[in-house]
C-alpha positions as YAML, in Angstrom:
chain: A
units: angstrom
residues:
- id: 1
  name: UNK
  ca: [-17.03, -0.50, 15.77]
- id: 2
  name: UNK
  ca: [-16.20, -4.03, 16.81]
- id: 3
  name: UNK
  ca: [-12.92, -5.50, 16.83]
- id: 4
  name: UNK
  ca: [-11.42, -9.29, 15.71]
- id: 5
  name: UNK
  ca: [-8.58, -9.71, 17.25]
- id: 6
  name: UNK
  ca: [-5.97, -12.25, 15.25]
- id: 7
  name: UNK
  ca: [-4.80, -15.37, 16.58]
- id: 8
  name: UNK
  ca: [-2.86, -16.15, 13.44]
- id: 9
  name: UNK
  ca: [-1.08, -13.48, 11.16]
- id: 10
  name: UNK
  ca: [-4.43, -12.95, 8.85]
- id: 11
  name: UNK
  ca: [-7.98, -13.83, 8.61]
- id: 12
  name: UNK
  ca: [-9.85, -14.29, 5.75]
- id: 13
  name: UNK
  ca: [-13.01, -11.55, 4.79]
- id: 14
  name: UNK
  ca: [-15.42, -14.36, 4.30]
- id: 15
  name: UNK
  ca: [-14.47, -15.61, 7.85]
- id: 16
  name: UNK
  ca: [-13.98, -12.02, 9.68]
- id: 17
  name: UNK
  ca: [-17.69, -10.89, 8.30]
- id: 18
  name: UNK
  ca: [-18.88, -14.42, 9.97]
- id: 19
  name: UNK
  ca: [-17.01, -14.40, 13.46]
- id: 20
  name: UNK
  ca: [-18.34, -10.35, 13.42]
- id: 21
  name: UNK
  ca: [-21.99, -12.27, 12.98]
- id: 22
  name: UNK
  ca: [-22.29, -9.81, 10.16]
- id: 23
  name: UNK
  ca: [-23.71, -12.78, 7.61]
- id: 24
  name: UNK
  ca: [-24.69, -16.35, 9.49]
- id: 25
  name: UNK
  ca: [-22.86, -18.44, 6.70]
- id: 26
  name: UNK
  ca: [-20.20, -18.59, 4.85]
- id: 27
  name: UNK
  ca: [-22.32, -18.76, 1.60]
- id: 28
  name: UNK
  ca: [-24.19, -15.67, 2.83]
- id: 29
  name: UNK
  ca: [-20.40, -13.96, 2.93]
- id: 30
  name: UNK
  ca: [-19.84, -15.02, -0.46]
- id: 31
  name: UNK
  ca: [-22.94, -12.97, -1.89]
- id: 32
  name: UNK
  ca: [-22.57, -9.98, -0.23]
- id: 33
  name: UNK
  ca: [-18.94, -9.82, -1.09]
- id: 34
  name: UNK
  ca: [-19.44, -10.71, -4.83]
- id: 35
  name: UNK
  ca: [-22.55, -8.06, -4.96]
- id: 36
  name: UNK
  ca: [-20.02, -5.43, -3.85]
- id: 37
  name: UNK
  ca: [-21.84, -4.57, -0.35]
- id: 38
  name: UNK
  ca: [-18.20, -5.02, 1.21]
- id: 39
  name: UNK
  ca: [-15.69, -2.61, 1.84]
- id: 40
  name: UNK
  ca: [-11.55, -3.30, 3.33]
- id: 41
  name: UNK
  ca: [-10.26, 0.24, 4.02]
- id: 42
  name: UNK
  ca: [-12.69, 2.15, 2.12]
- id: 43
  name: UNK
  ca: [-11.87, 0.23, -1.01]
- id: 44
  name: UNK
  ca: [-14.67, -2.49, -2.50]
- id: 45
  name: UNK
  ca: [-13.41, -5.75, -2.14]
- id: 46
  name: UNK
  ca: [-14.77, -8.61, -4.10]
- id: 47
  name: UNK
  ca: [-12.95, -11.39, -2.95]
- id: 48
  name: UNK
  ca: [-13.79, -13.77, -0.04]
- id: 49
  name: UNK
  ca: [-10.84, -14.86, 0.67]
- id: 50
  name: UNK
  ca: [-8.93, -11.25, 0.80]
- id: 51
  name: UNK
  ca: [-6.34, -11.80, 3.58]
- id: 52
  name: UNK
  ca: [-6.85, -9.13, 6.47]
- id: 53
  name: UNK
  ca: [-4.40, -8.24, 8.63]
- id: 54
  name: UNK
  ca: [-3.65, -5.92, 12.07]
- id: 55
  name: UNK
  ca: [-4.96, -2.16, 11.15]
- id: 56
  name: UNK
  ca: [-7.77, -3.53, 8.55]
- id: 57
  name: UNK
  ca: [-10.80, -1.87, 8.55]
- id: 58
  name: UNK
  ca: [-14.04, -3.96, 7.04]
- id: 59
  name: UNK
  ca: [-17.33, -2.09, 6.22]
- id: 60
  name: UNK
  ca: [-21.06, -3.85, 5.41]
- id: 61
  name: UNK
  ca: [-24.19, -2.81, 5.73]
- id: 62
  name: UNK
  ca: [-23.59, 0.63, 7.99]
- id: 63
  name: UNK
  ca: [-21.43, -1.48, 10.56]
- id: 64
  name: UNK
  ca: [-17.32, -1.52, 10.61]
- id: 65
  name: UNK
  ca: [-15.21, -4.53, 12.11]
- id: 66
  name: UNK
  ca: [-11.52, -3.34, 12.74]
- id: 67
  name: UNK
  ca: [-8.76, -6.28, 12.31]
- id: 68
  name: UNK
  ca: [-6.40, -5.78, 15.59]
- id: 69
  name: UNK
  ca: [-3.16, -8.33, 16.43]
...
């Protein structure tokens, strides 16, 4: 599992998948989230700009990115 660690007090999904090189664009985010290949905390998430925060736990395509302050 990789981790992001936060410089500010949230990132954005669209922007955690990217900076995880998960997707290579921001448009390619934006696709995978809306076709519901996305999970935050088991849940499906279908909105880019969901705010993450410390404890998060983001799930595409059989890889996991855990949000850490």
């Amino acid at each position: 599992m990789e981790t992001i660690k936060l410089r500010e007090d949230y990132i954005k999904l669209g922007q955690a998948l990217k900076a995880a090189g998960f997707v290579d664009s921001g448009v390619e985010a934006k696709l995978v989230i809306l076709d519901g290949q996305v999970k935050v905390n088991g849940e499906t998430e279908y909105q880019r700009g969901k705010k993450l925060v410390d404890g998060d736990i983001v799930s595409f395509d059989n890889k996991s990115i855990k949000i850490v302050k």
